[in-house]
C-alpha angles and dihedrals in degrees: 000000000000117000121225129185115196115196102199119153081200098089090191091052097049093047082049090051090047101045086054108048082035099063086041080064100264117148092219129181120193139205137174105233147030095254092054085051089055087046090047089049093054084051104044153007118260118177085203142036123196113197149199121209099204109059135135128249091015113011124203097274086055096041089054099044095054089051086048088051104045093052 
């Protein structure tokens, strides 16, 4: 089962995106900001990130950058 983490401030957004890849058979984690990603991603494994770009305390371009950097 593929593994999917979605970082979305919008709480109502993130639950919508969940409920969806959820009931197509994705095992999916979500947080509300880029830091907690980076945390998510220390703890476990995830084939997919779906990202916002606007969020508070890391948003998507430095969330993506510190990925990039850290290979």
């Amino acid at each position: 089962m593929l593994k999917i983490l979605i970082a979305e401030d919008d709480r109502e957004l993130r639950q919508l995106f969940s409920h969806v890849l959820t009931r197509q058979g994705y095992a999916v984690a979500g947080v509300s900001n880029g830091q907690q990603a980076l945390d998510a991603l220390d703890a476990d494994y995830y084939d997919m990130i779906i990202s916002d770009i606007m969020m508070p305390v890391l948003d998507g371009y430095e969330l993506v950058r510190q990925l990039r950097d850290a290979g």
